[in-house]
DOMARDREN-642930 format. One record per atom (N, C-alpha, C, O): atom name; chain; x, y, z. Coordinates in Angstrom, 1 decimal, padded with zeros to 4 digits. Each point is the difference from the previous one (the first is absolute). Layout:
<atoms>
@atomo->CA; cadena->A; u->X; v->Y; w->Z
...
</atoms>
This chain:
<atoms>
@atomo->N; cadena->A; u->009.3; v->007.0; w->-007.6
@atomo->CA; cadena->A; u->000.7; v->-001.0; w->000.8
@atomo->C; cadena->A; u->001.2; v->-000.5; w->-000.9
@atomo->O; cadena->A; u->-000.3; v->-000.8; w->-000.8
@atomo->N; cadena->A; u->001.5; v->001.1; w->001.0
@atomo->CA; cadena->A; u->000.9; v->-000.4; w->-000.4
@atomo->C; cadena->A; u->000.7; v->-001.3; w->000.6
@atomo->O; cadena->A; u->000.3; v->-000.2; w->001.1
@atomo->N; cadena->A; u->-000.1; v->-001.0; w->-002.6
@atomo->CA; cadena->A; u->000.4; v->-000.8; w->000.5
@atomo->C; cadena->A; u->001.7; v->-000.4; w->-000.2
@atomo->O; cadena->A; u->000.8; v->000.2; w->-000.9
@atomo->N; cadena->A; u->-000.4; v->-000.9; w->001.9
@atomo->CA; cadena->A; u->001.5; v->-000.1; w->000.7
@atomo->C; cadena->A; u->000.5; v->-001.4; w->-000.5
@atomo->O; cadena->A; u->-000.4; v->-001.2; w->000.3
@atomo->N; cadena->A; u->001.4; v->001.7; w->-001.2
@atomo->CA; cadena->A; u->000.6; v->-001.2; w->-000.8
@atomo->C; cadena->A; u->001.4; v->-000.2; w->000.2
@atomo->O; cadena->A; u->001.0; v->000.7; w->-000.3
@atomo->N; cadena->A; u->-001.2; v->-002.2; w->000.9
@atomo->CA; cadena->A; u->001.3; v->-000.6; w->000.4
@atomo->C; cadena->A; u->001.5; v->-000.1; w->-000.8
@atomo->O; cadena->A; u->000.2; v->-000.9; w->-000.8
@atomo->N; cadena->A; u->000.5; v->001.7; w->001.0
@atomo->CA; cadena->A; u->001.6; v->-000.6; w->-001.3
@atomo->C; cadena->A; u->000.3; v->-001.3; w->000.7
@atomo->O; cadena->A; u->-000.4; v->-000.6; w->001.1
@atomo->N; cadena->A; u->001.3; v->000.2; w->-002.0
@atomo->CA; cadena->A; u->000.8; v->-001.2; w->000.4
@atomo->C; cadena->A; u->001.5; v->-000.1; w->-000.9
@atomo->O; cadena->A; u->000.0; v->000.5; w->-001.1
@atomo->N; cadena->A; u->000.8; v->-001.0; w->001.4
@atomo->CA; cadena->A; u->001.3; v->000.1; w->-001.1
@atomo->C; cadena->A; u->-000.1; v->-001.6; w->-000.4
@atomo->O; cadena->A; u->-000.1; v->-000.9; w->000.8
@atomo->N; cadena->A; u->000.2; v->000.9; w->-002.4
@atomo->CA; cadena->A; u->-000.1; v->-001.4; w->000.0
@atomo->C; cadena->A; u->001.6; v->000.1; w->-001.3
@atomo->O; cadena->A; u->000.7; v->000.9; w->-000.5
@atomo->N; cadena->A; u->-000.7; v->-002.2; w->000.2
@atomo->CA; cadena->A; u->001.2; v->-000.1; w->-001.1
@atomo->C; cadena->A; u->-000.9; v->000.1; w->-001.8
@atomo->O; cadena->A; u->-000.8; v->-000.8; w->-000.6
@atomo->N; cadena->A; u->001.6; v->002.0; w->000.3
@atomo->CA; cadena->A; u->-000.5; v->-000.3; w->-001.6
@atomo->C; cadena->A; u->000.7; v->-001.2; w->-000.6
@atomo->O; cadena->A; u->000.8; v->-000.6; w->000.6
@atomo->N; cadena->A; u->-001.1; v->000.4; w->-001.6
@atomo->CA; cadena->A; u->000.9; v->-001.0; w->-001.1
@atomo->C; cadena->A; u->001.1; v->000.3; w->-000.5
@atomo->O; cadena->A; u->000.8; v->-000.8; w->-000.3
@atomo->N; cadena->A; u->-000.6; v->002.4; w->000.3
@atomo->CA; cadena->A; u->001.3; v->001.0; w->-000.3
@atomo->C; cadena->A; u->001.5; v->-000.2; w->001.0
@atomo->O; cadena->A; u->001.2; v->000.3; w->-000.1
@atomo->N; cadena->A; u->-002.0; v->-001.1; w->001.3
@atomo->CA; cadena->A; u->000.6; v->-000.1; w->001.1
@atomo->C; cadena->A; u->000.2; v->001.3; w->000.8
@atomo->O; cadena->A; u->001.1; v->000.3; w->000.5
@atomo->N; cadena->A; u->-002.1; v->000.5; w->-000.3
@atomo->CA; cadena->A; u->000.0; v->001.6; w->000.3
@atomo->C; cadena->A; u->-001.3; v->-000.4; w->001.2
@atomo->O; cadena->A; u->-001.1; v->-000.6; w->-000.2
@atomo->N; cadena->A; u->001.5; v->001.2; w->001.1
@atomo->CA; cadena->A; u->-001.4; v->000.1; w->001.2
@atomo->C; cadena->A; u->-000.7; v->001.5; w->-000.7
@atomo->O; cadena->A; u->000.5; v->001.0; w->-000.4
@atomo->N; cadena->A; u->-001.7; v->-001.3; w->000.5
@atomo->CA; cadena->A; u->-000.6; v->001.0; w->-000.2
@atomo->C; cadena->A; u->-001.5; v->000.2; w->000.8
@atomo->O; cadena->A; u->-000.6; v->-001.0; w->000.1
@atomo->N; cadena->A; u->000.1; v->002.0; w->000.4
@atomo->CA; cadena->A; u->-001.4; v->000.2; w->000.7
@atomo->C; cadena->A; u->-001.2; v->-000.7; w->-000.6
@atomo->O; cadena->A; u->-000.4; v->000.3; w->-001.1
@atomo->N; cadena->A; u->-000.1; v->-001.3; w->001.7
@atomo->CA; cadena->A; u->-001.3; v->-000.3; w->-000.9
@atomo->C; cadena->A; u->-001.1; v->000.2; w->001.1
@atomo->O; cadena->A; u->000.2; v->000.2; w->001.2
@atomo->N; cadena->A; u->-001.3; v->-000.3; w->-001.7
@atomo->CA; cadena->A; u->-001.1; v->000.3; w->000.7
@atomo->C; cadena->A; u->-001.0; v->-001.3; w->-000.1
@atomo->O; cadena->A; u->-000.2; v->-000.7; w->-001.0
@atomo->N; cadena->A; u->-000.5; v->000.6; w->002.8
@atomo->CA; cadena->A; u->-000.3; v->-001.4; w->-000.2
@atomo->C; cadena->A; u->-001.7; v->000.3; w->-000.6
@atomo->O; cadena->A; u->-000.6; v->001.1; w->000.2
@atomo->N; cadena->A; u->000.1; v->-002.0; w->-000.7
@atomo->CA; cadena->A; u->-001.4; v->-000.1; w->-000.6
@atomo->C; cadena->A; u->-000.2; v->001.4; w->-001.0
@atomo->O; cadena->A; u->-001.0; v->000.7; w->000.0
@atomo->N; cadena->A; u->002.3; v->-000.7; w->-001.0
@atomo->CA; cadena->A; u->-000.4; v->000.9; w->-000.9
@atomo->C; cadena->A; u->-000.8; v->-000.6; w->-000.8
@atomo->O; cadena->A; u->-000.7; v->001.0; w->-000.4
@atomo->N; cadena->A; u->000.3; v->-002.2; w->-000.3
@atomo->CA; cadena->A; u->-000.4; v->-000.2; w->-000.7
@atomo->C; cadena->A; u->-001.6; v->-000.9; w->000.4
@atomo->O; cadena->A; u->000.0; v->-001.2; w->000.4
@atomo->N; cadena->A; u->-001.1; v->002.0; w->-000.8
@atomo->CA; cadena->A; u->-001.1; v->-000.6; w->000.3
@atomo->C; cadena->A; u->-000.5; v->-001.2; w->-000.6
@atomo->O; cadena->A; u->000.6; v->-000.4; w->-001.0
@atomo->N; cadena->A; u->-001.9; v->-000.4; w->001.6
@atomo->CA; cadena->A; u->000.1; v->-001.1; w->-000.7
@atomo->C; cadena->A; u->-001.3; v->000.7; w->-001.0
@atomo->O; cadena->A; u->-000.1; v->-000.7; w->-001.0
@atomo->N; cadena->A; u->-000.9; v->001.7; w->001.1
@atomo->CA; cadena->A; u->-000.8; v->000.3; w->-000.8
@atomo->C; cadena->A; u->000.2; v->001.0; w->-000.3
@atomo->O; cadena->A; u->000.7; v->000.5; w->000.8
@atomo->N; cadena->A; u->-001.2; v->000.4; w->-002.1
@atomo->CA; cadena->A; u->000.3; v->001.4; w->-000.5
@atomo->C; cadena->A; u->-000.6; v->000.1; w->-001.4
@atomo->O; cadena->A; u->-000.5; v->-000.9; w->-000.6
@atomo->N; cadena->A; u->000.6; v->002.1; w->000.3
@atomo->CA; cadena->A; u->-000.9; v->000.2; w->-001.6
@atomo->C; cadena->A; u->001.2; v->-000.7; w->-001.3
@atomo->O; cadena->A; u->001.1; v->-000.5; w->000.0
@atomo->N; cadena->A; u->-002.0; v->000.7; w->-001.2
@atomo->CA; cadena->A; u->001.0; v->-001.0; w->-001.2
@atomo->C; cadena->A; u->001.3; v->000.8; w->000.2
@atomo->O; cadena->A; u->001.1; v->-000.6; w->000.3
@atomo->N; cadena->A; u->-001.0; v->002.1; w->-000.4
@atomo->CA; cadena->A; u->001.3; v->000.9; w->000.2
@atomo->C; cadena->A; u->001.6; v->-000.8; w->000.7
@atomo->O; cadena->A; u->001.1; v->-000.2; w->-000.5
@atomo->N; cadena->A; u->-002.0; v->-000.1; w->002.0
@atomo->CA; cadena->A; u->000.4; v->-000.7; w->000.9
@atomo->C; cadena->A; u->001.0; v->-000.8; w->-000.3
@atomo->O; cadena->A; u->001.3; v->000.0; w->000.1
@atomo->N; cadena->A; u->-002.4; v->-000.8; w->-000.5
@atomo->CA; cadena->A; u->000.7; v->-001.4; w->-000.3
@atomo->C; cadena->A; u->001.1; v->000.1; w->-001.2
@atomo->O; cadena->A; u->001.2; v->-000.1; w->000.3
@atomo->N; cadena->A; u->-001.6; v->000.3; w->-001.5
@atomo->CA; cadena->A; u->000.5; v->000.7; w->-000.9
@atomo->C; cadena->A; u->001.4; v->000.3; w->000.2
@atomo->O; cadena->A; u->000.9; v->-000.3; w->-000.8
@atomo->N; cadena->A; u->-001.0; v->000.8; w->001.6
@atomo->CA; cadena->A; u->001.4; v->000.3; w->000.2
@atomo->C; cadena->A; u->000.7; v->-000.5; w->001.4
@atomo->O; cadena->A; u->000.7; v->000.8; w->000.5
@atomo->N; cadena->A; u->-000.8; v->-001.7; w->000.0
@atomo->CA; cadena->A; u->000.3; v->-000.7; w->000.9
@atomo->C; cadena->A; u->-000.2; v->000.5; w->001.8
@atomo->O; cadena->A; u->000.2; v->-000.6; w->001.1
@atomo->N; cadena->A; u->-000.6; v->001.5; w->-001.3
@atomo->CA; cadena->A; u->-000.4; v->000.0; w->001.5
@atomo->C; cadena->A; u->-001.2; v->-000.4; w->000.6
@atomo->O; cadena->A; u->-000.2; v->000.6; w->001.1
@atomo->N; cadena->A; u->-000.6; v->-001.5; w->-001.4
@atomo->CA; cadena->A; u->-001.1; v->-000.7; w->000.8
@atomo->C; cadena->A; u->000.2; v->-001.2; w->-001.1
@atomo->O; cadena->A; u->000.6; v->000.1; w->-001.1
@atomo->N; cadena->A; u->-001.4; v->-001.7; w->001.8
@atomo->CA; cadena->A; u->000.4; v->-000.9; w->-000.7
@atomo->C; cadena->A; u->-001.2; v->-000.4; w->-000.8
@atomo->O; cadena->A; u->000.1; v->-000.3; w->-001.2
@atomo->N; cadena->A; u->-000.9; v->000.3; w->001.6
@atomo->CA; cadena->A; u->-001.7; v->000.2; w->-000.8
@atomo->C; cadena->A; u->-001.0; v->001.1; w->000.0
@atomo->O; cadena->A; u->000.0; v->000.9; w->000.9
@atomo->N; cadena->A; u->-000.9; v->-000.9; w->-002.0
@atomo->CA; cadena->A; u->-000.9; v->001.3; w->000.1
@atomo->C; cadena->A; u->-001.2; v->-000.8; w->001.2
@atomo->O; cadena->A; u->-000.1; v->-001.1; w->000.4
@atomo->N; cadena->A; u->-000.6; v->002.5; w->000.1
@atomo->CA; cadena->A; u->-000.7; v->000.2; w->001.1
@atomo->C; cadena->A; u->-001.6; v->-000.8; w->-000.5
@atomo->O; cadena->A; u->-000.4; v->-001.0; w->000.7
@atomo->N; cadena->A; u->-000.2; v->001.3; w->-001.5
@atomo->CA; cadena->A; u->-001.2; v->-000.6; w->-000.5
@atomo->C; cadena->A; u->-000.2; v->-001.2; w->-000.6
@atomo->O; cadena->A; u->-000.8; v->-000.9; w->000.3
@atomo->N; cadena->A; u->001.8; v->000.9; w->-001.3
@atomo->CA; cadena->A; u->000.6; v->-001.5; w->-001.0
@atomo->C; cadena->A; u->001.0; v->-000.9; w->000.1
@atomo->O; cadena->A; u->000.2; v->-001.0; w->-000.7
@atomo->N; cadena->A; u->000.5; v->001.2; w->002.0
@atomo->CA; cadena->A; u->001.4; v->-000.5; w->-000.3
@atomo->C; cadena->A; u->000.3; v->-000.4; w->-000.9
@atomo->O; cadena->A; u->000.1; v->-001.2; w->-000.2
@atomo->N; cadena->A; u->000.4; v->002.2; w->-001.0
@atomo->CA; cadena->A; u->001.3; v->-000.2; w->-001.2
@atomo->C; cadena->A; u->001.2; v->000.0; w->001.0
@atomo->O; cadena->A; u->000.2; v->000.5; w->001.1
@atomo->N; cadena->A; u->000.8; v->-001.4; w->-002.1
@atomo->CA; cadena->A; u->000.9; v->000.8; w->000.6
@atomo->C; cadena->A; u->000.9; v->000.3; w->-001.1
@atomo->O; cadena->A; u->-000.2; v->-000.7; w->-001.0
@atomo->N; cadena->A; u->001.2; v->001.6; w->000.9
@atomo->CA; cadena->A; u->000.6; v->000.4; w->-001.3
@atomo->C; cadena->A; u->000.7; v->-001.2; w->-001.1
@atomo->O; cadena->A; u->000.6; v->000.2; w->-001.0
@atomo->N; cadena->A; u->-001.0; v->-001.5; w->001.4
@atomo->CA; cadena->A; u->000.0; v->-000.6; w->-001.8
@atomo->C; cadena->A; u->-001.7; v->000.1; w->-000.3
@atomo->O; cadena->A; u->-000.3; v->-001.2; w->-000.3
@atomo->N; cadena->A; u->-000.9; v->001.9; w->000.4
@atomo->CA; cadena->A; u->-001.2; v->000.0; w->-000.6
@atomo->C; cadena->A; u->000.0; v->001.7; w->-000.1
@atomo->O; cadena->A; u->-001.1; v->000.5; w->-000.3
@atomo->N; cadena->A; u->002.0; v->000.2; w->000.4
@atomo->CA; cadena->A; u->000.6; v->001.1; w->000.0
@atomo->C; cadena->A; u->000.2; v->000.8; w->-001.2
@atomo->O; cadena->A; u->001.2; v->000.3; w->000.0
@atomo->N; cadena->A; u->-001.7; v->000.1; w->-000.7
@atomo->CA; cadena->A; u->001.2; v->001.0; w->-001.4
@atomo->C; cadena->A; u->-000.7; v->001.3; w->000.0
@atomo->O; cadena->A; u->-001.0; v->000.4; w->000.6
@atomo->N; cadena->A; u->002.1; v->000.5; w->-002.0
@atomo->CA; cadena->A; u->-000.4; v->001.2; w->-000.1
@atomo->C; cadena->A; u->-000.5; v->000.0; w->-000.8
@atomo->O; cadena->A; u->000.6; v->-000.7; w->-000.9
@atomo->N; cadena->A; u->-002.0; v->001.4; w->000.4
@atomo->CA; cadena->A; u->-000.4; v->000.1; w->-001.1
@atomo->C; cadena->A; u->000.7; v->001.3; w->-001.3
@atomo->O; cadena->A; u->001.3; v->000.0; w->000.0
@atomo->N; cadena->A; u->-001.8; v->000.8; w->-000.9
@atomo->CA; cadena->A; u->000.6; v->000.3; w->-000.7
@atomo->C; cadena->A; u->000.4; v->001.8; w->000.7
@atomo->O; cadena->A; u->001.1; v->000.6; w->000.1
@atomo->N; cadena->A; u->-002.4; v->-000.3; w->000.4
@atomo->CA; cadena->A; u->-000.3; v->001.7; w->000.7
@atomo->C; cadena->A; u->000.9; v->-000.4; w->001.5
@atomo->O; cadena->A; u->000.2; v->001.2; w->000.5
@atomo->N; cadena->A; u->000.3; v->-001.9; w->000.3
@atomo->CA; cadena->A; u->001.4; v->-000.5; w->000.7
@atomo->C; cadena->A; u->-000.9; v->-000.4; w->001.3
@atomo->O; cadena->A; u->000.6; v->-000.2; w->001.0
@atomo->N; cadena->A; u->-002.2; v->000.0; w->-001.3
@atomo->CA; cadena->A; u->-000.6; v->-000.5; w->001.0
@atomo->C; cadena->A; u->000.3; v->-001.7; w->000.5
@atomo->O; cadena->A; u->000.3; v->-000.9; w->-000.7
@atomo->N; cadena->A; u->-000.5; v->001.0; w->002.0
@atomo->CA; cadena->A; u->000.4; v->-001.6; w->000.3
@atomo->C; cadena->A; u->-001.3; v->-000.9; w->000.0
@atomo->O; cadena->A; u->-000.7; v->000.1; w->000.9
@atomo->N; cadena->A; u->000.5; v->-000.6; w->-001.6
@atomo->CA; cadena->A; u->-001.5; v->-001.2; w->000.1
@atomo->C; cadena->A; u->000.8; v->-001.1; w->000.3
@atomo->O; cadena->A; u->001.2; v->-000.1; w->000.2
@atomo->N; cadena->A; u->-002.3; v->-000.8; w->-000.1
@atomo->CA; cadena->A; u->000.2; v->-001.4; w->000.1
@atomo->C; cadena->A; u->-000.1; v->-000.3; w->-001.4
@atomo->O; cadena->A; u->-000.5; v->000.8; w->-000.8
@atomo->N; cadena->A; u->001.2; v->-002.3; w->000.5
@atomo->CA; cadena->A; u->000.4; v->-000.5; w->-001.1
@atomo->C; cadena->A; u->-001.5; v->-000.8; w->-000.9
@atomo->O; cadena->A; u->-000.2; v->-000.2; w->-001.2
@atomo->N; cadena->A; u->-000.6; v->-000.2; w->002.4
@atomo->CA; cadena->A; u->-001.8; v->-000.6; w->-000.5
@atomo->C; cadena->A; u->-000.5; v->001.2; w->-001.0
@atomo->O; cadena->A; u->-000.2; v->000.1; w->-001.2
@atomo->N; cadena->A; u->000.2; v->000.8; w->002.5
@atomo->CA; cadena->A; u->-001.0; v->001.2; w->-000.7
@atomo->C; cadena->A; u->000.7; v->000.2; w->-001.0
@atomo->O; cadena->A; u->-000.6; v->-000.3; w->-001.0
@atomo->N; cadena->A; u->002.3; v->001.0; w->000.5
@atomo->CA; cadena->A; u->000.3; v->000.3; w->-001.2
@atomo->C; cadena->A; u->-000.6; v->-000.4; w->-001.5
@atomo->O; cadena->A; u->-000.4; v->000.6; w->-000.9
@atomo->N; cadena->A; u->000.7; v->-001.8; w->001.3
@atomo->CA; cadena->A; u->-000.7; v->-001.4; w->-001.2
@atomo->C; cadena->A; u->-001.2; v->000.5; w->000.4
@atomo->O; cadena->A; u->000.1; v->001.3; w->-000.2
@atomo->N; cadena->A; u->-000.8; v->-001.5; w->000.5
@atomo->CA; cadena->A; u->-001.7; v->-000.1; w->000.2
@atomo->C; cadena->A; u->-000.1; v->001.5; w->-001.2
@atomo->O; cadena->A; u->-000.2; v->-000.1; w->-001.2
@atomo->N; cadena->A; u->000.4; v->001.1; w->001.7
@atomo->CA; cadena->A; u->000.0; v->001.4; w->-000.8
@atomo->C; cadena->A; u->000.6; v->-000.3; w->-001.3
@atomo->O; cadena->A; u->-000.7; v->000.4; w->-000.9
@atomo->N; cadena->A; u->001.9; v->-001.0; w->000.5
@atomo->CA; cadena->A; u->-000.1; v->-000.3; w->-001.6
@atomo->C; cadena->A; u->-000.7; v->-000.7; w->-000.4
@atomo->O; cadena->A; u->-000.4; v->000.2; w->-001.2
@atomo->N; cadena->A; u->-000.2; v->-001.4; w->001.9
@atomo->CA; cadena->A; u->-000.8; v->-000.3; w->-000.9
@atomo->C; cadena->A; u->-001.2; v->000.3; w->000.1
@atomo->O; cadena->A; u->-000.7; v->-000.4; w->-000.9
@atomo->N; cadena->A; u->-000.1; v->001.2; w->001.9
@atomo->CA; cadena->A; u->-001.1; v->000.8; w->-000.6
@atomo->C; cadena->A; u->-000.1; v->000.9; w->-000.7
@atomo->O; cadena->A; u->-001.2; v->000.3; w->-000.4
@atomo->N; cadena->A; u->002.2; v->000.4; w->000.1
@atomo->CA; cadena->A; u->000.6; v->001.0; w->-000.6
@atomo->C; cadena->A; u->-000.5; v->-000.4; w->-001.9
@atomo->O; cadena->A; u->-000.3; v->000.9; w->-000.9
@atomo->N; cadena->A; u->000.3; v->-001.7; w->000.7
@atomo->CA; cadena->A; u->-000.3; v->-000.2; w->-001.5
@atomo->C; cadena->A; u->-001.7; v->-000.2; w->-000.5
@atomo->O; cadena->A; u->-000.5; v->-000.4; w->-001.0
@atomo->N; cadena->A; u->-000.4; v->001.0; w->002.5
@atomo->CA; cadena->A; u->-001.6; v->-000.5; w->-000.2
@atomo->C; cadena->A; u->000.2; v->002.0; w->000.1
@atomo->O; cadena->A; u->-001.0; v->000.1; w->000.7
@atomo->N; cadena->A; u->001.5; v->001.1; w->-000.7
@atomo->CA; cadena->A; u->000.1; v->001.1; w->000.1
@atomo->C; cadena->A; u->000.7; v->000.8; w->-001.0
@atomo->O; cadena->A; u->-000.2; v->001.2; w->-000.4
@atomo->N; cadena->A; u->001.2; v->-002.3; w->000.0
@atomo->CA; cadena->A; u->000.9; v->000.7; w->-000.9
@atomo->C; cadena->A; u->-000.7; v->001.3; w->-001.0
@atomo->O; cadena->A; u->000.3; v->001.1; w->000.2
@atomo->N; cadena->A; u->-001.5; v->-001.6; w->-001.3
@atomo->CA; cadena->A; u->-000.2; v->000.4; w->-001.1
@atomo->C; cadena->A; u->-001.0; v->001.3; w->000.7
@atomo->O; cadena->A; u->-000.7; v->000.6; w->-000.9
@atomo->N; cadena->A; u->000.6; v->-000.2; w->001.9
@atomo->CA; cadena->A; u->-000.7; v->001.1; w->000.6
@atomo->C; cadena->A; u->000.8; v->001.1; w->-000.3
@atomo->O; cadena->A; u->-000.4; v->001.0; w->-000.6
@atomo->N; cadena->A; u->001.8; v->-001.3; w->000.9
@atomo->CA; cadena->A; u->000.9; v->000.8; w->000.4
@atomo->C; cadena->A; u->000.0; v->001.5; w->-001.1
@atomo->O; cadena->A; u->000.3; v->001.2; w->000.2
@atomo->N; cadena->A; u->-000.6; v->-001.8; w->-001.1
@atomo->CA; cadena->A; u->000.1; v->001.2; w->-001.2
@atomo->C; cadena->A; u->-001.2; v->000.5; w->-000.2
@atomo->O; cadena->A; u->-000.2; v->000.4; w->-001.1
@atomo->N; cadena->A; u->-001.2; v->-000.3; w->002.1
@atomo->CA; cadena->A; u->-000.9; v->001.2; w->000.5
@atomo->C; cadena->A; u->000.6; v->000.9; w->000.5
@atomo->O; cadena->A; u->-000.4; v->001.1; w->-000.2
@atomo->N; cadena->A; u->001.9; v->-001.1; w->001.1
@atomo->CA; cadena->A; u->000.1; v->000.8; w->000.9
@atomo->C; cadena->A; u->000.8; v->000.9; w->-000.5
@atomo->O; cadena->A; u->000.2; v->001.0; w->000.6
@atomo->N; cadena->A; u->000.7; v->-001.2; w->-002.1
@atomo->CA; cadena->A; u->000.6; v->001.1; w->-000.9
@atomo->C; cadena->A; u->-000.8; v->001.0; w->-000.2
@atomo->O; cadena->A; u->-001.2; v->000.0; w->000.0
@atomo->N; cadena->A; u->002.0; v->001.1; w->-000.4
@atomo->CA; cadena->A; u->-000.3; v->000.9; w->-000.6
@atomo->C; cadena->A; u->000.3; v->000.0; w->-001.2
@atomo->O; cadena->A; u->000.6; v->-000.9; w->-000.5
@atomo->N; cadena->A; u->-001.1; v->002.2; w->-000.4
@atomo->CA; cadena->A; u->000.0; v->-000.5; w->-001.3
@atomo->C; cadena->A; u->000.3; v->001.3; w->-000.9
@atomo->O; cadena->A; u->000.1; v->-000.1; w->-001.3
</atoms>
């Protein structure tokens, strides 16, 4: 089922008409989503991109959980060097 999306010509800031599309932007969607501006809150949590960041591997978490993970991160640390080799 294909769905049928209205154009409309509206004024940029450029002062240039350009095609926009109405209801491009959802009001719920995944962190990705939001993240990058096309939905205004996540679907489950409502974050909205200031509870937003990337972590180091370019995944998007929320900003609780990041913190939460460093600091449990230091009751694990001293394991880490079972998992070398040697």
């Amino acid at each position: 089922m294909a769905r049928t999306i209205k154009k409309y010509a509206c004024a940029h800031p450029s002062g240039k008409y350009h095609a926009d599309y109405l209801g491009a932007k959802t009001t719920a969607g995944r962190n990705r989503a939001v993240f990058e501006g096309r939905a205004s809150r996540t679907r489950p949590g409502g974050l909205t991109k200031a509870g937003l960041m990337k972590n180091k591997r370019g995944r998007i978490v929320s900003k609780k959980r990041h913190a939460a993970g460093l600091k449990n991160f230091k009751y694990i640390k001293g394991f880490k060097r079972f998992g070398k080799k040697k």
